[in-house]
C-alpha positions in Angstrom: 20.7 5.3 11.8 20.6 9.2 11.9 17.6 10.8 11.8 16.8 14.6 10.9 13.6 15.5 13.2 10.8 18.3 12.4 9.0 19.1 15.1 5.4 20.7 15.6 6.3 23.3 18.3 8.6 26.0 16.0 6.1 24.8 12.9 3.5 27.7 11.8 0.8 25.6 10.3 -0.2 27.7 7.0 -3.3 27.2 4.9 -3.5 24.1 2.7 -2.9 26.7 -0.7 0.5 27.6 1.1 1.7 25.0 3.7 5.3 23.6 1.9 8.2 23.8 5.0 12.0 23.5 4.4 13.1 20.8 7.1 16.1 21.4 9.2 19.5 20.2 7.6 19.2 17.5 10.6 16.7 15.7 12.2 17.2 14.9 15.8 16.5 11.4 17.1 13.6 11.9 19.6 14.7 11.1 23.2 11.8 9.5 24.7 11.5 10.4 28.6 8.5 11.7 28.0 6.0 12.0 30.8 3.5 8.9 31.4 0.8 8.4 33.6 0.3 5.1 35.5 -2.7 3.4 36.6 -3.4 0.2 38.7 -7.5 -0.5 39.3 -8.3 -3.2 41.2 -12.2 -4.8 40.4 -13.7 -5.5 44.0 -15.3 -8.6 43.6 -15.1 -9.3 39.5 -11.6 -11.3 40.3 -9.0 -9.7 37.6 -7.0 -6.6 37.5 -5.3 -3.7 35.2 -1.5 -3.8 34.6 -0.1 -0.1 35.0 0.6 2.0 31.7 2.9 3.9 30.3 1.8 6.0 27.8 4.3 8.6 26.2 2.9 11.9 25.4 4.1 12.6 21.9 3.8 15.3 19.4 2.2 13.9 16.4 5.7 14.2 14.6 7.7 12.3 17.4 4.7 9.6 16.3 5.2 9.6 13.0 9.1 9.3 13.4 8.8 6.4 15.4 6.4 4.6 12.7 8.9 5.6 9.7 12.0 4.6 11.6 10.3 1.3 11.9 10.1 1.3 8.2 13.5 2.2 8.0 15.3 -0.2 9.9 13.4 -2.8 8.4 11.4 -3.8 11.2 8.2 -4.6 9.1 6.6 -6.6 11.5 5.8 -4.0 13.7 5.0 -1.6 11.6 2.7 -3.8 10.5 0.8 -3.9 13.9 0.2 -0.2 13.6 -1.4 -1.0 10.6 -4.6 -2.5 11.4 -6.4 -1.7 8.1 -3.8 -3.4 6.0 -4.3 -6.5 7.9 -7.5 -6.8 7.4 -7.0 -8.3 3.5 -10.9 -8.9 2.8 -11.5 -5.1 2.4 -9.5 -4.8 -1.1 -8.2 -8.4 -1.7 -4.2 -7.5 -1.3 -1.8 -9.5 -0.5 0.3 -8.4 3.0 3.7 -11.4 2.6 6.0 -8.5 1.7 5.1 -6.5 5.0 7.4 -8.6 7.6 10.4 -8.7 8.5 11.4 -11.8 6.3 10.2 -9.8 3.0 12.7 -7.3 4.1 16.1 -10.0 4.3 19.0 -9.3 1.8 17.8 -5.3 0.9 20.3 -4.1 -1.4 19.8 -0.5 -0.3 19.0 1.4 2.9 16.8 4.1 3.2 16.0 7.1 4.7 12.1 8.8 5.3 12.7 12.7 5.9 9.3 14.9 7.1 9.2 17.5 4.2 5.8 18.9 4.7 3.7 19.3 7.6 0.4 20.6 7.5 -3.1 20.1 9.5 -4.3 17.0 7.3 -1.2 15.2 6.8 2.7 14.8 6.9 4.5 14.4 4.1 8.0 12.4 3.6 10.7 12.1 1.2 12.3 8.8 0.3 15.5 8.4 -0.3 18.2 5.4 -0.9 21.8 5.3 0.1 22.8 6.0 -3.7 21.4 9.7 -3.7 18.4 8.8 -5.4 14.7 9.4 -4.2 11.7 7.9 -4.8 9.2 10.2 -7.1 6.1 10.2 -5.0 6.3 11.3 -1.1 4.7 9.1 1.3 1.3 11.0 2.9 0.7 9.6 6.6 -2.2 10.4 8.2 -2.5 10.2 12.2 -5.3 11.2 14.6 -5.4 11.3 18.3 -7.6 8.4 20.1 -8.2 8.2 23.6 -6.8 4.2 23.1 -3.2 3.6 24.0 -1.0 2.4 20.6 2.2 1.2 22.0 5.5 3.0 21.2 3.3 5.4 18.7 1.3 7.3 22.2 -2.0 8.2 21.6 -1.8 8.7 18.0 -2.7 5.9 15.4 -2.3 5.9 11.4 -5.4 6.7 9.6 -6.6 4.3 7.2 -6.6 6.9 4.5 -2.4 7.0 4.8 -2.5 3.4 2.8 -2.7 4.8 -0.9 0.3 7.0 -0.5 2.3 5.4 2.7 2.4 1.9 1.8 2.6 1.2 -2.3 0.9 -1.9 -4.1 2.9 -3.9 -7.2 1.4 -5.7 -8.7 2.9 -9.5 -9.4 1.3 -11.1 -12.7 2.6 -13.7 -15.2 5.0 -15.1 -12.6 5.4 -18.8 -12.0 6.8 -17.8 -8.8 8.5 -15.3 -6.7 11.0 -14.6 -3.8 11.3 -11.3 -1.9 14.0 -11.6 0.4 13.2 -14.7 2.3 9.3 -15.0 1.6 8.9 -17.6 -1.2 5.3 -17.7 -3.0 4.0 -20.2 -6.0 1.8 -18.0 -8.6 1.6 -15.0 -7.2 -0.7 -13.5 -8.9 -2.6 -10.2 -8.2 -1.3 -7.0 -6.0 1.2 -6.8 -3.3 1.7 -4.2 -0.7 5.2 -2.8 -0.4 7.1 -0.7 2.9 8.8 2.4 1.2 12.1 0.7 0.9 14.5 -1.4 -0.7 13.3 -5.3 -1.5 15.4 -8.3 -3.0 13.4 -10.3 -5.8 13.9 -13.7 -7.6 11.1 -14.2 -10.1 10.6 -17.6 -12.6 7.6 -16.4 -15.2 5.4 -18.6 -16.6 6.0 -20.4 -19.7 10.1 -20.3 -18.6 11.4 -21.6 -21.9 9.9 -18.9 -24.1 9.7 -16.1 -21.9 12.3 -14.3 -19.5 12.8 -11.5 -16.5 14.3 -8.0 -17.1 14.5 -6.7 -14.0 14.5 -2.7 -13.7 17.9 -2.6 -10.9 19.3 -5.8 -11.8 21.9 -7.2 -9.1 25.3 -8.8 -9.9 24.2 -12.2 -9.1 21.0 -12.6 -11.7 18.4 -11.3 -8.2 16.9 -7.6 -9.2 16.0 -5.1 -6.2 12.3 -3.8 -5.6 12.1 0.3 -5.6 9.2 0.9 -3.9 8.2 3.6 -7.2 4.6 2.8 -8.0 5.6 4.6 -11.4 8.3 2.3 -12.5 7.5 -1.3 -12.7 10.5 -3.8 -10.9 10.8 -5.8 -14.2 9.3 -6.8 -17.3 8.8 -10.3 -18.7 10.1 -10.4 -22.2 10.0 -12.7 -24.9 13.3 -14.6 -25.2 15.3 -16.3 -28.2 13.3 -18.8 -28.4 10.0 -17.2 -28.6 10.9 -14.8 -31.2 12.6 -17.9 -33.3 9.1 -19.7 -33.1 7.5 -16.2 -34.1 9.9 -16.3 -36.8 8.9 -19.8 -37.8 5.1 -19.5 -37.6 5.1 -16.3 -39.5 6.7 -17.8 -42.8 4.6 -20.8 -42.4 1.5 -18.4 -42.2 2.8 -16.6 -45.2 3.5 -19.3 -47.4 -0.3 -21.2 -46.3 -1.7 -17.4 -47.9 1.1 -16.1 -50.3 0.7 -19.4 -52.5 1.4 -18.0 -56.2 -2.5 -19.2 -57.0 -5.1 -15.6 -56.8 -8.1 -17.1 -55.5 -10.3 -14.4 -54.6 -12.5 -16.0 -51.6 -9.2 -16.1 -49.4 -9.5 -12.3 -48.9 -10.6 -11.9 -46.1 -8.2 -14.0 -44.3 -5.3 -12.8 -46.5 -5.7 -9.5 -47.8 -3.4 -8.6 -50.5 -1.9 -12.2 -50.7 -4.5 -14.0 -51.8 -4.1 -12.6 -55.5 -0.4 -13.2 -55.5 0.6 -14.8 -58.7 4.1 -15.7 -57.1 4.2 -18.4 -53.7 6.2 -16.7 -50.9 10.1 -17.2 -50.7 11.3 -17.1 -46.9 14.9 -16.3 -48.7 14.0 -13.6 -51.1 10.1 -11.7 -50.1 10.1 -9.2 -47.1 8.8 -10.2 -43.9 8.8 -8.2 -40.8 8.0 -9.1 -36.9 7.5 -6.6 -34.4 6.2 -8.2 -31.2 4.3 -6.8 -28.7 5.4 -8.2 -25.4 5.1 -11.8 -24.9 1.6 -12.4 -26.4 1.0 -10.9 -29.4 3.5 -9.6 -32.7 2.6 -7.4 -36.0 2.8 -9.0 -39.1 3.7 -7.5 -42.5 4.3 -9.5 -45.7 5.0 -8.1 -49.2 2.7 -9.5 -51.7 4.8 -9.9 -54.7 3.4 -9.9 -58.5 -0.1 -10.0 -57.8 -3.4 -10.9 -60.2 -5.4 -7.5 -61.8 -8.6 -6.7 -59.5 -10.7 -4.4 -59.7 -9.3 -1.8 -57.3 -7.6 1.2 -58.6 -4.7 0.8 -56.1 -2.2 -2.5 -55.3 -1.1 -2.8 -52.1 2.4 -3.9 -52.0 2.7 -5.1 -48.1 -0.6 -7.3 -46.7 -0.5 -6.4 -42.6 -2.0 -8.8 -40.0 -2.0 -9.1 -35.9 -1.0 -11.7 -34.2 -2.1 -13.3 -31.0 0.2 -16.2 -29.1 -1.5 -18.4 -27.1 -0.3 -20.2 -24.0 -2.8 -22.8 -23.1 -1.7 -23.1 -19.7 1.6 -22.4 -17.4 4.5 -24.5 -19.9 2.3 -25.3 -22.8 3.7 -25.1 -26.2 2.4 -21.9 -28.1 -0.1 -21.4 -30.9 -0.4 -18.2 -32.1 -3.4 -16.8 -34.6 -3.0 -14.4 -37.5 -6.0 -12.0 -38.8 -6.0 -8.9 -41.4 -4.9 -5.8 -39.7 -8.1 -3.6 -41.7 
């Protein structure tokens, strides 16, 4: 993998009003022989010892290289232990599977994390895929100096603050289960945090037989690939044919239970305009239209036919209602309920 490097030493840090950079055409893999101090204390009398260190002294951009080239060979793993504050889950509740290695298996795309702003807070990277596109948000990685050791990162470590803009959250809902790369989960419900990268997904939704997956980059072989883009969703559960024939179904039965040729005034409120139709609703003849909304819920307007004389000045010629589908549970059969759209 190349890498294009920016580095701190020919950067003028600017004020925060006027601080965008222009990176080099190519950034140079760092070459670490930087120079390390060793230490071995022995504890007279306390019985155990210190192992020597190595510490590299790094700029704070040679650090943050090493973290994003983590990222972008797909060692997750690791990355992950440089990431204490996403490892601890009980702060926020979200869910950390697709941070390893195995999340990472069968990436369609490879990607590439170029510095494009450096300023005293934070540095700023651009990610891009091997198809010329680029994500819309830059990553924001904050890292700070600590007089504790952090591996092959120096003395710098990645500020907790870096985890809103660094690492993205998707969130997995309505799914009967799900496979990213080689990490299976059953209901996986609630937010997941995502590597900037390129992720393989195999989704079943609940309620399978009414409802299917359209994946935003499908694949060839039915898979879709995760974009980490918190702006566009990786799929969309929609309602399949057999859904929309059921819709179909219940909405004629609805009309014809309202639109019964007999006025009757004290249906009303549950019919609207229908309930002084003189004429009983003819699936093959009378105008009915469907729009759903999603999965769960479809508009509803039925034309009312010759209707009885009231006392309002004005006829309406279509009676509108919303619609709600109920799934009782994962696989149940639907029931849906109609009410006057006022």
């Amino acid at each position: 993998m190349t890498h294009r490097t920016l580095t701190e030493t020919n950067i003028k840090l600017t004020p925060l009003n006027d601080h965008l950079i222009t990176p080099p055409s190519r950034r140079k893999r760092w070459i670490a022989t930087a120079s390390c101090v060793g230490l071995v204390a022995a504890a007279a009398g306390a019985g155990y010892w210190w192992h020597s260190t190595r510490v590299p002294d790094l700029t704070r951009i040679e650090a943050w290289s090493r973290y994003m080239e983590l990222i972008e060979s797909g060692k997750y793993d690791e990355a992950l232990s440089y990431s204490p504050y996403l490892q601890d889950t009980s702060r926020n509740g979200n869910h950390i599977e697709f941070l390893s290695d195995a999340a990472h298996a069968h990436a369609p795309s490879t990607v590439s994390i170029e510095p494009v702003d450096i300023n005293s807070y934070a540095i700023e990277g651009r990610v891009s895929f091997d198809d010329g596109t680029e994500a819309l948000l830059k990553t924001v990685t904050v890292l700070s100096q600590k007089d504790k050791a952090n591996g092959k990162l120096g003395w710098w470590h990645i500020d907790a603050s870096s985890f809103g803009s660094t690492v993205r959250a998707m969130k997995l809902d309505n799914l009967r289960s799900v496979r990213v790369g080689d990490v299976s989960i059953d209901n996986p419900q609630g937010w997941y945090y995502l590597f900037p990268g390129s992720y393989r997904i195999e989704a079943v939704p609940q309620n399978p037989d009414y409802w299917t997956i359209k994946y935003e980059y499908p694949l060839t072989d039915g898979a879709g690939e995760i974009r980490t883009n918190p702006i566009t969703r990786p799929y969309t559960i929609e309602a399949n044919d057999t859904l929309k024939e059921w819709v179909r179904e219940q909405s004629e039965v609805f009309a014809t239970s309202c639109r019964t040729g007999t006025p009757d005034a004290s249906r009303e409120d549950a019919c609207g305009a229908l309930a002084y139709s003189t004429t009983p609703f003819d699936p093959t003849q009378d105008y009915l239209s469907v729009h759903l909304v999603e999965t769960t819920s479809f508009l509803l307007t039925v034309s009312t036919g010759e209707t009885a004389p009231t006392d309002d000045k004005h006829t309406h010629y279509n009676a509108q209602f919303k619609c709600t589908i109920d799934f009782a549970y994962d696989g149940a059969t639907p029931t849906t309920e109609c009410a006057l759209d006022k």
